[in-house]
N, C-alpha and C positions, 0 to 999 in steps of 0.2 A: 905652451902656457899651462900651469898648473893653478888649481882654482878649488874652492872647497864649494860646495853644494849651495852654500846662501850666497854666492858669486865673490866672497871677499878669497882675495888670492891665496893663494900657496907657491910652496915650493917642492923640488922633487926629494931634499930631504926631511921634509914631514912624511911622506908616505911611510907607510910603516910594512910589514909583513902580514897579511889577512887582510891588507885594505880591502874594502868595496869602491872600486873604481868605474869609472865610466870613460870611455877613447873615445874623442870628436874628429874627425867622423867613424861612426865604426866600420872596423877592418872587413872585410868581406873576403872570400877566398883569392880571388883576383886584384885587390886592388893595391896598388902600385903607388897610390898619392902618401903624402906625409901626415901625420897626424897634428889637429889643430891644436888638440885642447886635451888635459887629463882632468875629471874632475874628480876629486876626493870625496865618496859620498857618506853621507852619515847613515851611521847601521845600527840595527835594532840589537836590543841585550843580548837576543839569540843568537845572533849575527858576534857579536864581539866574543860570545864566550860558549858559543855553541862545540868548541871540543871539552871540557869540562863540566859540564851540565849534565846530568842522566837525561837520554833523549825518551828512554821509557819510563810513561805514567808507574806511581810507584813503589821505584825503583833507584836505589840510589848508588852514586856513581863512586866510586875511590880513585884520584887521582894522586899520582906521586909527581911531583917535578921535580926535574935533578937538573945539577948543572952538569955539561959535555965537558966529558974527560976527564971526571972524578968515578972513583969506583961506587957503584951503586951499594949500600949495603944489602948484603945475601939476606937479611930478615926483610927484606922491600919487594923482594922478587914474591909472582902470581900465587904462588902457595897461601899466602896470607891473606887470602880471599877464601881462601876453602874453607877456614874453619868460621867465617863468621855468618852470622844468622840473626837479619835473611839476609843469602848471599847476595854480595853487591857486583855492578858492573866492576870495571875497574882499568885506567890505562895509565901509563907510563910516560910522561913526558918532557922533551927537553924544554929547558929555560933559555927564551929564546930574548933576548934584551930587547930588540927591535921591531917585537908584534907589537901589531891593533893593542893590544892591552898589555900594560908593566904587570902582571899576576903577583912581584914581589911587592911593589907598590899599591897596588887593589887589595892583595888580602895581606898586609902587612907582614909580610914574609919577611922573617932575621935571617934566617942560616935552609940550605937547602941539602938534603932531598928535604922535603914536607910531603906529611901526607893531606890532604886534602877530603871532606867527604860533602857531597852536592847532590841534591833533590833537580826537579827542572829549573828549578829560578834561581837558587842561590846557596852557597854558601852553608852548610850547616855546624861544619868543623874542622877543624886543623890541630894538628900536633908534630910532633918531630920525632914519635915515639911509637914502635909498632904495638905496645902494650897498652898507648892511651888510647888508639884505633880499636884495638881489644874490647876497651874496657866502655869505648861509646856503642861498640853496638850491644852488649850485655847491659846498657843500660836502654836502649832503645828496646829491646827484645822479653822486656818485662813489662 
């Protein structure tokens, strides 16, 4: 049985990838029984978009998502952290359809790779262009 946290049901295709789940009963090293119940729990902002967020006070974060199996462009690759100031975190990640969170859908994303630029709570900027990336931290930097 699959069930979401305020007890109105679910299914096992809602779960998504990065759920927060809970197994009734929970599994123990030894236990052999079948499981009762999955329940789908609700998670905090942190929790949904805690790989995208800068986790350091700050410090802000640059992510690229790309989709699997297209060539990354060569101006996307880690160099492009070096020259901006003040240096940002910075990761690379695949677009995953089927996570906790649509990230095309949430930050209105048309065409990918995007770059992405994120403080801890949100959101500060996107573009599709290593030069707009450029040109926000030269204006943040003044």
């Amino acid at each position: 049985m699959f069930r979401y946290e305020d007890g109105s049901s679910a299914s096992i295709e809602e779960m998504k990838d990065g759920q927060k789940v809970l197994v009734n009963p929970p599994a123990r090293y030894k236990y052999k029984g079948k499981t009762e119940e999955v329940v789908l729990l609700d998670m905090t902002h942190k929790e949904k978009y805690g790989e995208v967020l800068s986790q350091r006070e700050g410090k802000l974060k640059v992510v690229v998502i790309y989709e699997d199996g297209r060539m990354m462009p060569s101006e996307l690759d880690e160099q492009m952290l070096e020259n901006l100031n003040p240096s940002p975190l910075g990761s690379w990640i695949k677009y995953e359809e089927d996570y906790v969170v649509d990230y095309k859908e949430e930050f209105e994303i048309k065409e990918l790779p995007v770059i992405l630029v994120f403080d801890q709570e949100e959101l500060l900027f996107k573009t599709y262009e290593r030069e707009g990336l450029e040109q926000y931290f030269k204006k943040r930097g003044k």
